[in-house]
C-alpha positions as CSV (number, residue, x, y, z in Angstrom):
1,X,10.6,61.2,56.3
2,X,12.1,57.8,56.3
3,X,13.1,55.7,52.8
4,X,12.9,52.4,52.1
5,X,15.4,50.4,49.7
6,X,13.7,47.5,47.8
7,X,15.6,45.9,44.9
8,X,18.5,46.5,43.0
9,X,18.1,50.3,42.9
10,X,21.9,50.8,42.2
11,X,22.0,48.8,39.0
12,X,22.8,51.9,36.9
13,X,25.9,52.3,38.8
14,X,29.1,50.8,37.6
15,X,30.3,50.9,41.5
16,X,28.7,52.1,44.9
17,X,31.3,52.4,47.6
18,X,30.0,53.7,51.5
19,X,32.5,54.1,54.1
20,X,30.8,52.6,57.0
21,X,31.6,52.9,60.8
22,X,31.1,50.8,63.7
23,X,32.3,49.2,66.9
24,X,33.1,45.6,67.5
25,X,34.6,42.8,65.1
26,X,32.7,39.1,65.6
27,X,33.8,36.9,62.6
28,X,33.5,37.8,58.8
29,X,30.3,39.7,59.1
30,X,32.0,41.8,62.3
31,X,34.2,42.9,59.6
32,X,31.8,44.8,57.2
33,X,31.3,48.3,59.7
34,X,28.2,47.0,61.0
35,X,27.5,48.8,64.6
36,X,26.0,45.5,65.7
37,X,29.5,43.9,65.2
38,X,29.8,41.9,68.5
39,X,26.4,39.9,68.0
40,X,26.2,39.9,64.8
41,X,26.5,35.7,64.3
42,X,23.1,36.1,66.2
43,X,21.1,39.1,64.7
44,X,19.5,38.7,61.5
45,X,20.2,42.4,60.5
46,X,22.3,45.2,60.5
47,X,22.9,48.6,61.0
48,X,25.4,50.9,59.0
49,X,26.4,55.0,59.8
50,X,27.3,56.3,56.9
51,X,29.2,60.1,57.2
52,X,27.2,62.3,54.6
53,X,28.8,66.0,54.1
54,X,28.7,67.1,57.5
55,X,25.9,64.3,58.9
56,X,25.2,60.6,58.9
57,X,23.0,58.3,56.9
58,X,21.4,54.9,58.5
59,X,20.9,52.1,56.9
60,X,19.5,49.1,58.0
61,X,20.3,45.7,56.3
62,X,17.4,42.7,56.4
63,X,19.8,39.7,56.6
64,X,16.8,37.2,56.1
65,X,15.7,39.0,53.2
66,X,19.4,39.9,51.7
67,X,18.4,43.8,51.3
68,X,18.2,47.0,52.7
69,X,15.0,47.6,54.1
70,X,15.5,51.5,55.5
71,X,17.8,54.0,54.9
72,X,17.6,57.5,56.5
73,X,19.6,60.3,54.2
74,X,21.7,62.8,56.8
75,X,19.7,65.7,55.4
76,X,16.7,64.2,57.4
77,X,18.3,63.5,60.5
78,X,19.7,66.4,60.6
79,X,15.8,68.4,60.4
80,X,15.0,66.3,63.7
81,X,14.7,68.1,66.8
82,X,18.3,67.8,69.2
83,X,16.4,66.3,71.6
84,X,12.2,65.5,70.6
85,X,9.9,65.9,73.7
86,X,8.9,62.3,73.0
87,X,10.4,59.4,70.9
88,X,9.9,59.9,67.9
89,X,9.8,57.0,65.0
90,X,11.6,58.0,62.4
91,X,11.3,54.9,59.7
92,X,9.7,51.3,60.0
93,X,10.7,48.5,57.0
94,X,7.8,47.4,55.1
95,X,7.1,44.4,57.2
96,X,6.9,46.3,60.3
97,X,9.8,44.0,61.9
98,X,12.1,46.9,62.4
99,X,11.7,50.1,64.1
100,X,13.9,52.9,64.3
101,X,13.6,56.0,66.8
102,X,14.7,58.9,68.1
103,X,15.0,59.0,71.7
104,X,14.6,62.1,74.1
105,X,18.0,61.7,75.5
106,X,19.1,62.9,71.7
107,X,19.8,59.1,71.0
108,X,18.5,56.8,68.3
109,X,17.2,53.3,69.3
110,X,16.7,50.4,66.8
111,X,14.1,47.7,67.7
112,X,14.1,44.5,66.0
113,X,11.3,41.9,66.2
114,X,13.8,38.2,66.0
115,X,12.1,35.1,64.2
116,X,12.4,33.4,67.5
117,X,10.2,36.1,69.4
118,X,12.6,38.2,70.9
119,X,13.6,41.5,70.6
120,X,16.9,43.0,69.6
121,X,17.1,47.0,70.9
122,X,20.3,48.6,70.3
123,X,20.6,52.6,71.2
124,X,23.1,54.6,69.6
125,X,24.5,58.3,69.4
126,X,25.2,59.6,66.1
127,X,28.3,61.0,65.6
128,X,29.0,56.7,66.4
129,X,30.5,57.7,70.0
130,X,28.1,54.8,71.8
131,X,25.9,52.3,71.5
132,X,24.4,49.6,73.7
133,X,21.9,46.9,73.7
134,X,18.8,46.3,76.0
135,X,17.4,43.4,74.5
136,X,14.6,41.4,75.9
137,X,12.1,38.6,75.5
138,X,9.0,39.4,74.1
139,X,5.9,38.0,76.0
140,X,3.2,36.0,74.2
């Protein structure tokens, strides 16, 4: 159910506009509708909300790799449960650096695995109402 972006799969199009939502504003890449504004000098990805028809689409953006590396269409959120009786991954990128779930509480959770070892979480509610970050250390 997930789908991952490799390449220059839009070079058909003569434009390719998304209207993006987020919270937070942290220098020029704050500016782009990332959710992950506020740290964004310090993550090495991203993570758009797109509004689809009456849904949202995810994207996240590999910075160190200068592509998208998942994107979730609104149709398939919307098939997943309200609230799943156990977290639930939804998509993982190729290199298995990036994680994204659904959480119980009805939320979805991004895990990030940082060059230097630690880990970037951020948990978010779509509509975009919330979204926090509970990042850690990760022991050797």
């Amino acid at each position: 159910m997930y789908y991952e972006v490799a390449g220059d799969v839009y070079e058909d199009w003569d434009e390719y506009e998304i209207p993006v939502s987020g919270s937070g504003a942290s220098g020029i890449c704050g500016m782009d509708g990332r959710v992950n504004a506020a740290d964004c000098a310090r993550d090495t990805w991203a993570l758009y909300v797109t509004a689809e028809g009456n849904g949202f689409n995810i994207q996240v953006w590999d910075t160190l790799l200068d592509r998208s590396v998942i994107f979730v269409f609104s149709d398939d959120i919307a098939q997943l449960p309200a609230n799943p009786s156990q977290n639930r991954i939804i998509a993982t990128s190729a290199d298995g650096r990036m994680i994204l779930s659904k959480l119980t509480t009805g939320e979805y959770q991004l895990n990030v695995v940082e060059p230097d070892g630690k880990v970037s979480v951020l948990v978010f509610t779509l509509p975009l109402s919330e979204s926090y970050r509970l990042d850690y250390e990760a022991s050797n």
